[in-house]
C-alpha positions in Angstrom: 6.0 14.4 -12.3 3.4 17.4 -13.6 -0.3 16.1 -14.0 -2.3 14.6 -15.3 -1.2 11.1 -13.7 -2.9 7.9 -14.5 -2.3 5.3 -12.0 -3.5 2.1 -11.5 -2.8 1.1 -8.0 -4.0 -2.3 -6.5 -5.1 -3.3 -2.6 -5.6 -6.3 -1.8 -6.0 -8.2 1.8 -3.9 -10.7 2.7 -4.4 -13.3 5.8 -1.0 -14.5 7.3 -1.1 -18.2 7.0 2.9 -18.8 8.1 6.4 -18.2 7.3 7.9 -14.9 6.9 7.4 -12.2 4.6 10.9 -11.3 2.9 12.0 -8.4 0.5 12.8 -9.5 -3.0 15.1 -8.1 -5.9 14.2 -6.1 -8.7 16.6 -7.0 -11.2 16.1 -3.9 -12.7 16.8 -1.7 -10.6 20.6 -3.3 -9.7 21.8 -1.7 -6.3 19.3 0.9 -6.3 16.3 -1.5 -4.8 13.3 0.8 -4.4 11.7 -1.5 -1.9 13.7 -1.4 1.5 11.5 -3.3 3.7 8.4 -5.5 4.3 6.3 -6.2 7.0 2.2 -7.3 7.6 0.6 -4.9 9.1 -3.1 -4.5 10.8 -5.8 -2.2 9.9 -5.0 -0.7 13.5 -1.2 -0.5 12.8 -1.6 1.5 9.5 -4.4 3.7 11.4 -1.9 4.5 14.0 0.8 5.6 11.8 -0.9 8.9 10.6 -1.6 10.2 7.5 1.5 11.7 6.5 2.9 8.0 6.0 0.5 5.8 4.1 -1.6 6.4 0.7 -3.9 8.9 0.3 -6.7 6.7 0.2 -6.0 4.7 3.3 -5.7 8.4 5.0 -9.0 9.5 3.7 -10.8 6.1 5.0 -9.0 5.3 7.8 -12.3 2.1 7.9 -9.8 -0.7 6.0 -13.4 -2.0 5.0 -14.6 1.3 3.1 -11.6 1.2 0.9 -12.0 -2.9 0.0 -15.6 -2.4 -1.1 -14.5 0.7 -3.2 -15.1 0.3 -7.2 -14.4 1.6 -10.6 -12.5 4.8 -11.0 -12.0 7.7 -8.4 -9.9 10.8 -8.2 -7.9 11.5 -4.6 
C-alpha cells in the first residue's frame, strides 16, 4: 500500500488462566486463512525474537510496560 496509512492497531495483555489457545477460521477468507498460528508468549520471548519479527512498536520499546502505558495517537 502507498501512504498515508491510518491504522488502528490494538495491544492488550492477557494472563493465561487455562486451556489452550487455538487458531480460528475466518470465514472470509475460505482456504486462504491469514492467521497460521497462535501461541502466548512472554515479554522475554517477543524480546528475544528480534526486531525484524514483531511490530514496530514492540521493537522500538523492547520494555512491554512502556508500550501498555502508551496513549492517544503516535506515528512509528
Amino acid at each position: 500500500m502507498k501512504p498515508p496509512l491510518h491504522a488502528v492497531e490494538l495491544f492488550f495483555h492477557v494472563v493465561h488462566k487455562g486451556g489452550e489457545i487455538t487458531v480460528g477460521k475466518d470465514p472470509e477468507s475460505g482456504d486462504q486463512q491469514i492467521i497460521k498460528d497462535v501461541e502466548m508468549l512472554t515479554s522475554n520471548d517477543i524480546r528475544q525474537l528480534g526486531a525484524s519479527h514483531v511490530h514496530g512498536i514492540l521493537a522500538r520499546y523492547p520494555d512491554i510496560s512502556r508500550v501498555t502505558a502508551l496513549r492517544g495517537y503516535f506515528k512509528l
